[in-house]
C-alpha positions in Angstrom: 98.5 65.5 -30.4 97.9 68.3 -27.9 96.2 71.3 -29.1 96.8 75.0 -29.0 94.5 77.4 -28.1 94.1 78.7 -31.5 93.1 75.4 -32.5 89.6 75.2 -30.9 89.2 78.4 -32.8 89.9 76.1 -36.2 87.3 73.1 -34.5 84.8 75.9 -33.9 84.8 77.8 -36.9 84.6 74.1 -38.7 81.5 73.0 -36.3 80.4 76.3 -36.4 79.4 76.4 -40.3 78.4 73.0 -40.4 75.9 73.5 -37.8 75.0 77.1 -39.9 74.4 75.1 -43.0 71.1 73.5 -41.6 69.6 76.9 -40.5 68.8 77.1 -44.4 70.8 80.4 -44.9 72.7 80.8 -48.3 76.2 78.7 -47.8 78.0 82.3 -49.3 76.4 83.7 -46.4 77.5 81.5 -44.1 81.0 81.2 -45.0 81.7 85.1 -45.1 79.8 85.1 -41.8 81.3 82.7 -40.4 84.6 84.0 -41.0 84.1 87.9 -40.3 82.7 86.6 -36.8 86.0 84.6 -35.9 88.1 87.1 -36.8 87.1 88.7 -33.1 86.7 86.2 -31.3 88.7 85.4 -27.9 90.0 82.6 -26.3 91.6 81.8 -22.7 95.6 81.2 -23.2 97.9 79.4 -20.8 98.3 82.8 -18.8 94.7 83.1 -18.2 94.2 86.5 -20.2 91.8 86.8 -22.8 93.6 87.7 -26.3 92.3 88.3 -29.5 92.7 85.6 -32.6 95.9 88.0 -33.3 93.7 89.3 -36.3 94.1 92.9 -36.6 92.8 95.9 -38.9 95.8 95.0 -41.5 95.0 91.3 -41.4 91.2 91.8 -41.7 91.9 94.1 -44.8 93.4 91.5 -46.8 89.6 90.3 -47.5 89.1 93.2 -49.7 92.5 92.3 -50.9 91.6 88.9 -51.8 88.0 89.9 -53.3 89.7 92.0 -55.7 92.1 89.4 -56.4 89.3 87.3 -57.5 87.4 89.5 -59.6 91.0 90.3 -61.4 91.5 86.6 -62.3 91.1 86.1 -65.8 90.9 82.6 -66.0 87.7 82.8 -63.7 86.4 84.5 -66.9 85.9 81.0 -68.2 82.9 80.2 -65.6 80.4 82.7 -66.9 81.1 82.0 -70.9 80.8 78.2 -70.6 77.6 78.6 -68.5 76.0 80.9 -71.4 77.9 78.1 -74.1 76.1 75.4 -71.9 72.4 77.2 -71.7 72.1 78.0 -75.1 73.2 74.7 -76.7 70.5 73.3 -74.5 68.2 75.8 -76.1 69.7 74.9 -79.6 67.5 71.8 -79.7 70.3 69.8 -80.7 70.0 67.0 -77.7 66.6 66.7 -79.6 67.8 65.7 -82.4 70.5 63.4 -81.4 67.7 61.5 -79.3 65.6 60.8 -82.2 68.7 59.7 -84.8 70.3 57.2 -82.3 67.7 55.9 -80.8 66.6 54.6 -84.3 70.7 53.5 -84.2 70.2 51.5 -81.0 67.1 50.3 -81.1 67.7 46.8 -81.6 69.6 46.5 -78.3 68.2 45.8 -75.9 68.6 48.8 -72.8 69.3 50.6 -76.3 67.2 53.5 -75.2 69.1 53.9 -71.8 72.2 53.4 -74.2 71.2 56.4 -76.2 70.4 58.6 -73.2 74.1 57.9 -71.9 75.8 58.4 -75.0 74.0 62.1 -75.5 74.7 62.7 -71.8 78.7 62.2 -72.7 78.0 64.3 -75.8 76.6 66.9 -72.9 79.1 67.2 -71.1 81.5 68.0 -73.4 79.5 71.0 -74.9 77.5 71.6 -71.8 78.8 70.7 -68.2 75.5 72.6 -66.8 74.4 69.6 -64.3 70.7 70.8 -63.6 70.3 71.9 -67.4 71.5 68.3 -68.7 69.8 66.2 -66.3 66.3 67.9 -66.9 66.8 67.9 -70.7 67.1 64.1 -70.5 64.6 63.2 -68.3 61.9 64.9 -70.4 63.2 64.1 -73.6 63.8 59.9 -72.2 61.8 59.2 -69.2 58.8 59.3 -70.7 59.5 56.8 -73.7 61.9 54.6 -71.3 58.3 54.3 -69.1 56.1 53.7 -71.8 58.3 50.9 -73.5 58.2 49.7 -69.9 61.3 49.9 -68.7 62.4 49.4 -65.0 62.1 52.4 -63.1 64.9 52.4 -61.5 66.9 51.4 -64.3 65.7 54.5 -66.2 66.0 57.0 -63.5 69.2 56.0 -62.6 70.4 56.0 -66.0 69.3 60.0 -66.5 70.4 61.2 -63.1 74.2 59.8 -63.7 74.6 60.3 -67.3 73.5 63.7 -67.0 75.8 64.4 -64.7 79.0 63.9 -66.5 79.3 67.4 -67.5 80.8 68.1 -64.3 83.8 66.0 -64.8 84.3 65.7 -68.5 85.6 68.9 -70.4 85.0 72.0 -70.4 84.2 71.6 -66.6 83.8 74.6 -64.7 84.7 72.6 -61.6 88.1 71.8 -63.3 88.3 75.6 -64.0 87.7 76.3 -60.4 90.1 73.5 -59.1 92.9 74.8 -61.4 92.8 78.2 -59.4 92.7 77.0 -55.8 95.0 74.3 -56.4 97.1 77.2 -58.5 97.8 74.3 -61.8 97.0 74.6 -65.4 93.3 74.4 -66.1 95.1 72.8 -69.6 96.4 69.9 -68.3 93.2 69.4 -65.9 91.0 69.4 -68.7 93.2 66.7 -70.7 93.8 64.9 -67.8 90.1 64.7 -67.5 89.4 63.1 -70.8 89.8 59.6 -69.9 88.7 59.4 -66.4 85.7 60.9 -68.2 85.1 58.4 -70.9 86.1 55.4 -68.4 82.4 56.3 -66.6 80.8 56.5 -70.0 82.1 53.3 -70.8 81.0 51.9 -67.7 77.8 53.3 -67.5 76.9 51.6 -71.2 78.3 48.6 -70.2 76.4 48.0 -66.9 72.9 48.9 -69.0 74.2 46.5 -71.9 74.8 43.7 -69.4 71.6 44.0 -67.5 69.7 43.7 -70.7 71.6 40.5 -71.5 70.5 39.5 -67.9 67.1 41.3 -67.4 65.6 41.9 -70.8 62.0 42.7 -69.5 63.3 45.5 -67.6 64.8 46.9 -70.5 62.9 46.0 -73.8 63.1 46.8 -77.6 61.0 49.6 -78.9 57.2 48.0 -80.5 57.8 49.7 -83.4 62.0 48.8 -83.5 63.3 48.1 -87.3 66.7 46.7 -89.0 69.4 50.0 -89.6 69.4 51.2 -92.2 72.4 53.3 -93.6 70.5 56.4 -93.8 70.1 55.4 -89.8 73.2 55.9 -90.0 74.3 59.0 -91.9 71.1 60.7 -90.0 73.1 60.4 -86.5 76.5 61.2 -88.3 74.7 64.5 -89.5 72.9 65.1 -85.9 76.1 64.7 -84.0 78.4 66.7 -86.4 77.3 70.3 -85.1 78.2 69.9 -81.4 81.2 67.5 -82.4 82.6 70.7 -84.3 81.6 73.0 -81.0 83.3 70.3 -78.9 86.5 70.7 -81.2 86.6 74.3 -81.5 86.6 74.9 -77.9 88.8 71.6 -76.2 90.9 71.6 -79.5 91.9 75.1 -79.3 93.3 74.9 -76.0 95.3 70.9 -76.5 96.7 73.0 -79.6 97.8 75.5 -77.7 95.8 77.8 -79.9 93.8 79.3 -77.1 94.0 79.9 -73.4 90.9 78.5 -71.4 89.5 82.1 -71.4 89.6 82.7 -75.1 88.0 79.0 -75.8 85.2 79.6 -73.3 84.0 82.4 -75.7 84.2 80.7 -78.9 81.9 78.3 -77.2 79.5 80.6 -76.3 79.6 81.9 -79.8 79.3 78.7 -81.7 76.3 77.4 -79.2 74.5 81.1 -80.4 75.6 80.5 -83.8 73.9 77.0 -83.5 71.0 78.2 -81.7 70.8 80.4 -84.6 71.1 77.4 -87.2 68.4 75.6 -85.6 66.2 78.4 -85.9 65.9 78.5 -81.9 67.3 82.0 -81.3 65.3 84.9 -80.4 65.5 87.8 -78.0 63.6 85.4 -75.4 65.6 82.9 -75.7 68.3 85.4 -76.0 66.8 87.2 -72.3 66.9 83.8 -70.6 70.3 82.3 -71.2 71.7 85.6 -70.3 69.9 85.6 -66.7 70.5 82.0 -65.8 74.3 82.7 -67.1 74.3 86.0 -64.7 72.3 83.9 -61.1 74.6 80.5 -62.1 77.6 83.2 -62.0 76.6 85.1 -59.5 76.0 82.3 -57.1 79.0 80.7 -58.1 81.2 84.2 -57.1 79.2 84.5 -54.0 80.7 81.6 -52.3 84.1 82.3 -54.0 83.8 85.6 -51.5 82.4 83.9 -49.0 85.3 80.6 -49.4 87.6 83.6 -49.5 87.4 85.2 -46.4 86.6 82.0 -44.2 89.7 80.6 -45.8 91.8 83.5 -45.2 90.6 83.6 -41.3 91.2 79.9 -40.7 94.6 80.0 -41.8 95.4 82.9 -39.5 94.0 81.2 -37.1 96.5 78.3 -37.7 93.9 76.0 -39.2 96.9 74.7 -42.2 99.2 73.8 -39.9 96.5 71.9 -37.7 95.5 70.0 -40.7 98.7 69.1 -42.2 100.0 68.1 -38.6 96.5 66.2 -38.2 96.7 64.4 -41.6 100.7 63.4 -41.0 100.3 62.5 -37.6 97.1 60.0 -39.0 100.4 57.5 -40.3 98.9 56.1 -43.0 101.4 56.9 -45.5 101.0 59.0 -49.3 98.8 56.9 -50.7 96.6 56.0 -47.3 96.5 59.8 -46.6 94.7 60.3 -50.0 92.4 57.6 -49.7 91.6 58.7 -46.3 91.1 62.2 -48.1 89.0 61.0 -50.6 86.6 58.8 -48.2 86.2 62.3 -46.6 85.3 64.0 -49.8 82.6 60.8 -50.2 80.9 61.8 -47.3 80.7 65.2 -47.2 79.5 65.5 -50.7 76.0 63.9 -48.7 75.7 67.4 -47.4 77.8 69.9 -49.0 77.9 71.3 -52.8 81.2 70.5 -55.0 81.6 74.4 -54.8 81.9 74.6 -51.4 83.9 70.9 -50.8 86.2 72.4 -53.6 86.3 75.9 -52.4 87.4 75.0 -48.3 89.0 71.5 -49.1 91.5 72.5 -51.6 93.5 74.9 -50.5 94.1 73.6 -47.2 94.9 70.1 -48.8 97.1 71.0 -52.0 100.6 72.1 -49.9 100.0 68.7 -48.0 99.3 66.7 -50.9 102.0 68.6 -53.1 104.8 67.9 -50.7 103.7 63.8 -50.4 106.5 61.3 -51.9 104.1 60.0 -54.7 105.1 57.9 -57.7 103.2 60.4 -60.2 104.7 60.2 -63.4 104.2 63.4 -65.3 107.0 62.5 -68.1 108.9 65.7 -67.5 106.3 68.0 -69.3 102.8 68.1 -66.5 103.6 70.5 -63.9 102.4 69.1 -60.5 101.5 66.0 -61.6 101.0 65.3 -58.3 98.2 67.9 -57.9 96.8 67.6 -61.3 96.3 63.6 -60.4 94.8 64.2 -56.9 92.7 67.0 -58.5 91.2 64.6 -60.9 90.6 61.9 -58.1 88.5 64.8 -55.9 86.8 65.3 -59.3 86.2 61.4 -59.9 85.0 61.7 -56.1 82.6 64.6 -56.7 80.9 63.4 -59.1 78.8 60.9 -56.6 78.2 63.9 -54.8 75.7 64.7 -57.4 73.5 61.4 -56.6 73.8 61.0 -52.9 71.0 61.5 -50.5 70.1 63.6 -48.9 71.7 66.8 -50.8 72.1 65.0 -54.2 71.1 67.7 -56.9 70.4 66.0 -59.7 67.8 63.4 -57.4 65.7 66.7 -57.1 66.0 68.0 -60.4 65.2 64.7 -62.0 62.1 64.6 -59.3 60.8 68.3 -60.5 60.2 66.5 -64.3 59.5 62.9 -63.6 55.7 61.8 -64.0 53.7 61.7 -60.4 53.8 58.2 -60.1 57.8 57.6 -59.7 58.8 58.4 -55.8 61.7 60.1 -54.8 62.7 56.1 -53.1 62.9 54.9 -56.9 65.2 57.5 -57.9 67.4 56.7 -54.7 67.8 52.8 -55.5 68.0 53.8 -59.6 71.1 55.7 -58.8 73.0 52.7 -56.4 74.3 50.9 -59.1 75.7 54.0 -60.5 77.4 55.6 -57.7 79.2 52.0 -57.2 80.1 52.5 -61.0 81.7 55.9 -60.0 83.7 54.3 -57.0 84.7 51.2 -59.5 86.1 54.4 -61.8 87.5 56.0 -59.5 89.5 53.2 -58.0 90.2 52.6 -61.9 92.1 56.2 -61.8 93.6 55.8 -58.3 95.4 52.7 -59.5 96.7 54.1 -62.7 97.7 57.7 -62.5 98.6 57.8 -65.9 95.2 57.5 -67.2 95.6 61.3 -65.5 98.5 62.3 -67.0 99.6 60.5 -69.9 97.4 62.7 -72.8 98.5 66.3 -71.2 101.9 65.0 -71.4 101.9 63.7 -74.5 100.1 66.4 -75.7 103.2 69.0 -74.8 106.0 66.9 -75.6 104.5 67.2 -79.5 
């Protein structure tokens, strides 16, 4: 494929903020940067004449454009309240409780106490999705009792750093919320299309710790002072697990009903995790002062790249960097399906040195008109708008979520190492989290092969 002139511009703005990204300079920074210094650059044509990109005054205005366009959508709205709904639940004290009730439940299994840290981490998610907040609560709530019943290290770490990572995927995710707006698809059908993929690693991450207690019971023992259930066992997690259950259903069952826009339920949640706080005895005006400035830096650093995404994206694509990669992808002849896997090996490996925000931010947009206009056998039974898109969305999602555990940028590796006891090494939490990211893969391939594990519930969900 020969290449215009305008194309190097598209390969140097690309190589360009890579190369940025290891000065150590914020990545909002960068990307608006980036992009403001492209929009003058020149290049040698054919005729041997410097021009200009073609970028003019006009064109470089539609950046404030764009910024205000972002600020005016209300569906971004969502990102802030489910960040205070996820800070203050984890201030609530509830994941305490929960760890003490079913860890009595499980404790005759054994890996029961890796089983219990999984199963709150998928009770997390779902009223949570803060990454860093969720990892950290588990690892000082777990890792020490998982190391004094001597339990592998790996085993535990691993366990922590992947469980509590499934708030990014399972709903309320503010990463579907995000991907909803750049792919321009209902946030609605993302989160129910992200139920199941969801669960499937759930499921899969209990039954690898379940097997390799079969296999390897001294690396997971019993608890010394484990006892036979009883039913007030029982009743005690029922009642533990009730309160968030109810938050869980107020927010996600609002919006499957219909009852709520994404918007609307993102503030019930962040009034029922105060109201809980409040139940629990947990609230005061500290508590109170801290949720509201983590929600604010989360939020802010989150917006900061959206501006930064923003204007990079808008002078790529004057610069002609859609029709490169569409022409680049199609002219790659692997097919529909190839071209996503090909996509989504991509995704793999940059999520070893970029954020989800950014991957989602710069990826997206350029990829959904390609992806959108692929023959694809995506059944979305006549009700799921863009099946298509809402399926690839979820695979990206499925993707990102091993972003979280890979060296040498894998968040929750270095939040789990700022709580873990001296003694564990950064190299345990790297082989602890192995099995898991092949877990992810194993899922994903699970969703890739069945696309109506995607869209099935949203579409059954509308045609009621």
């Amino acid at each position: 494929m020969m290449l215009e002139p305008e194309n190097y511009l598209v390969i140097a703005m690309f190589v360009t903020f890579i190369g940025l990204l290891f000065t150590g300079f914020p990545v909002a920074w960068v990307l608006a940067g980036v992009g403001v210094g492209f929009a003058g650059v020149a290049y040698w044509t054919d005729s041997m004449e410097w021009t200009l990109t073609g970028l003019d005054y006009n064109t470089l205005g539609l950046m404030t454009g764009r910024i205000f366009t972002i600020m005016d959508n209300w569906v971004l709205v969502a990102l802030p309240m489910f960040v205070f709904m996820g800070l203050m639940l984890d201030k609530s004290g509830v994941a305490e409780r929960m760890m003490h009730s079913m860890q009595k439940l499980f404790g005759n299994v054994k890996g029961g106490l890796a089983i219990t840290v999984t199963l709150i981490g998928i009770i997390l998610a779902a009223s949570t999705g803060i990454i860093g907040a969720s990892v950290v609560l588990l690892g000082v709530m777990s890792l020490p009792i998982m190391l004094r019943q001597s339990y592998h290290k790996p085993l535990a770490l691993g366990t922590v750093a992947a469980s509590g990572c499934l708030g990014i995927l399972i709903p309320p995710s503010i990463m579907l919320v995000i991907m909803g707006d750049q792919l321009g698809v209902s946030v609605g059908d993302l989160f129910m299309g992200a139920v199941f993929p969801g669960l499937i690693l759930g499921i899969l991450y209990v039954g690898y710790i379940y097997v390799y207690g079969l296999f390897k019971p001294e690396n997971a023992p019993l608890a010394v002072d484990h006892a036979p259930i009883e039913l007030g066992d029982v009743l005690r997690v029922f009642v533990d697990i009730l309160p968030p259950a109810l938050l869980i259903l107020s927010v996600l069952g609002s919006i499957f009903a219909g009852v709520a826009t994404v918007t609307e339920a993102s503030g019930i949640g962040a009034l029922g995790a105060t109201l809980l706080a409040l139940f629990y005895r947990r609230l005061n005006f500290s508590v109170l002062k801290q949720v509201t400035y983590n929600t604010m830096n989360t939020s802010a650093y989150i917006f900061a790249i959206f501006v930064g995404a923003t204007i990079f994206a808008l002078v790529l694509r004057e610069c002609g960097g859609d029709e490169l990669i569409e022409s680049m992808l199609h002219g790659l002849g692997f097919g529909p399906y190839g071209l996503i896997i090909f996509v989504l090996v991509m995704v793999f490996f940059l999520g070893f040195f970029l954020d989800w925000i950014e991957i989602s931010l710069i990826m997206l947009p350029l990829l959904g008109p390609v992806i959108s206009g692929l023959d694809l056998a995506v059944e979305g039974y006549g009700v799921v708008d863009e099946p298509n898109l809402v399926w690839f969305a979820l695979l990206v999602a499925v993707t990102l979520q091993t972003s979280f555990l890979t060296p040498p940028v894998g968040f929750a590796l270095f939040y789990l190492k700022g709580v873990c006891p001296p003694e564990v090494r950064l190299f345990d939490i790297y082989k602890g989290v192995v099995p898991f990211i092949v877990l992810q893969l194993i899922g994903l391939s699970l969703v890739f092969a069945f696309p109506q594990l995607v869209t099935w519930l949203p579409a059954v969900a509308y045609s009621n």
